[in-house]
C-alpha positions as CSV (number, residue, x, y, z in Angstrom):
1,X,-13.2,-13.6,-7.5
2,X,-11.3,-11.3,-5.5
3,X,-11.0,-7.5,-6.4
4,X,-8.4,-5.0,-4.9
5,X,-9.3,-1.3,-5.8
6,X,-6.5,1.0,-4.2
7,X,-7.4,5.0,-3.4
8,X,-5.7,7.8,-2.3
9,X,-2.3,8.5,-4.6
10,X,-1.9,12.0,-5.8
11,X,1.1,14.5,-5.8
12,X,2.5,15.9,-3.1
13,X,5.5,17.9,-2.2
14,X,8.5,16.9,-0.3
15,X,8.1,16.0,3.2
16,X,3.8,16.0,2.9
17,X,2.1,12.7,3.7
18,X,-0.7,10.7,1.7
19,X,-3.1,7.6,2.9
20,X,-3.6,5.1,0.2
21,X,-6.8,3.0,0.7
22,X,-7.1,-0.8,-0.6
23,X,-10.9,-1.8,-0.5
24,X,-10.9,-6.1,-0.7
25,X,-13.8,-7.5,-2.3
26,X,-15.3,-10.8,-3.4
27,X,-13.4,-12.9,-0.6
28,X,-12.7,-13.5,2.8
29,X,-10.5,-10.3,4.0
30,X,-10.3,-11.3,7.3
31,X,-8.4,-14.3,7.0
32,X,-5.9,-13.0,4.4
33,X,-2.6,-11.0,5.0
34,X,-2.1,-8.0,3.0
35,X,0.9,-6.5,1.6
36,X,1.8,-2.8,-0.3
37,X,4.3,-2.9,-3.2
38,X,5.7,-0.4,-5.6
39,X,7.0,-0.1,-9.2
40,X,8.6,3.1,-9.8
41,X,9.5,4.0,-14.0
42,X,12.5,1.8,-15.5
43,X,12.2,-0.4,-11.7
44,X,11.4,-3.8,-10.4
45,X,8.4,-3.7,-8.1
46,X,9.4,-4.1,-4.4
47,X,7.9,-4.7,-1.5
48,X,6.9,-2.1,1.1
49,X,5.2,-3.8,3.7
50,X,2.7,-5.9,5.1
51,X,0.0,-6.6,7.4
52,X,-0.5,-10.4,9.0
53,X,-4.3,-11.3,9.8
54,X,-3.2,-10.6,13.3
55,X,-2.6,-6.9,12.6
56,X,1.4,-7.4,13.0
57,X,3.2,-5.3,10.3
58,X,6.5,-4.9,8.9
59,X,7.8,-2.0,6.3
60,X,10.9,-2.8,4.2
61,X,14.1,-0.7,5.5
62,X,13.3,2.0,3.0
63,X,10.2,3.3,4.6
64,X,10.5,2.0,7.8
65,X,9.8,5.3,10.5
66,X,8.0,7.1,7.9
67,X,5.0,4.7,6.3
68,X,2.8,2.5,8.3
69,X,0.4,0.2,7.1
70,X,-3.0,-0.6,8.9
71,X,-6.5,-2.8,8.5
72,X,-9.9,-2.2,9.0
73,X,-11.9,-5.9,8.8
74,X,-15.2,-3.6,9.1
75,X,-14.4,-2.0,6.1
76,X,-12.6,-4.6,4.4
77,X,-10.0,-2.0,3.7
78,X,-6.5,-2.1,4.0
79,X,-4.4,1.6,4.3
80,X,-0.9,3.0,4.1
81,X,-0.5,5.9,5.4
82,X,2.7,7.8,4.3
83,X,4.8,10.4,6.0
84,X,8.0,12.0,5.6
85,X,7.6,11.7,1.9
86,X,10.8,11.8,-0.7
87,X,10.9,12.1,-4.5
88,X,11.9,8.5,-4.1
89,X,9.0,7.5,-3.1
90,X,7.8,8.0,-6.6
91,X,6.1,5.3,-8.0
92,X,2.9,3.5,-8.8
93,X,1.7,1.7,-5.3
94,X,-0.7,-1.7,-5.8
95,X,-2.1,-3.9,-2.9
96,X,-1.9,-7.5,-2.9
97,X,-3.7,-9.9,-0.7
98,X,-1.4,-13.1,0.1
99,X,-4.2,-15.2,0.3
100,X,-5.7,-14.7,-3.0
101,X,-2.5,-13.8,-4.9
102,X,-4.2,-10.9,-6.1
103,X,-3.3,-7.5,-7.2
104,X,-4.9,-4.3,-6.9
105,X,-4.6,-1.7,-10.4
106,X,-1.8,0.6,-8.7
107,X,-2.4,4.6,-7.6
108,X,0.6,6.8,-9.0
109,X,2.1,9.0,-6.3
110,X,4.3,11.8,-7.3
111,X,6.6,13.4,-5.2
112,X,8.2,16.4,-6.0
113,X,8.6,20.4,-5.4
């Protein structure tokens, strides 16, 4: 059975940056897309962006130019790395791995002065 363990969410202040980390385990990882979401309080959880087993991303419009998303098949590990960050950005972050249909257990990540 596939597990997603996600890494990296914190607080941070306007305009920092943060790396979340998404270890995949229990499946293949390199023959399965992976994809960031987000569920911020009293919100529907939208997408943020993927990565195809290729290694060709796409962000959603809302973090485009500011988060990028990244995979290391060595490590099994999927990342987003965050920059430019806005009190919207608020919001617990999970990893989900298309192949699988699994979810990771979400990081919080707080932005705010």
């Amino acid at each position: 059975q596939v597990q997603l363990v996600e890494s990296g969410g914190g607080s941070v202040q306007p305009g920092g940056s943060l790396t979340l980390s998404c270890v995949h385990s229990g499946g293949n990882f390199e023959i399965t897309g992976m994809a960031w979401y987000r569920q911020a309080p009293g919100k529907q959880r939208e997408w943020v962006g993927g990565i195809t087993v290729g290694g060709t991303t796409k962000t959603a419009d809302s973090v485009q130019g500011r988060f990028s998303i990244s995979r290391d098949n060595a490590k099994n590990t999927v990342y987003l790395q965050m920059n430019m960050l806005k009190p919207e950005d608020t919001a617990v972050y999970f990893c989900y791995a298309d192949r699988d249909r699994s979810w990771g257990q979400g990081t919080q990540i707080t932005v705010s002065l």
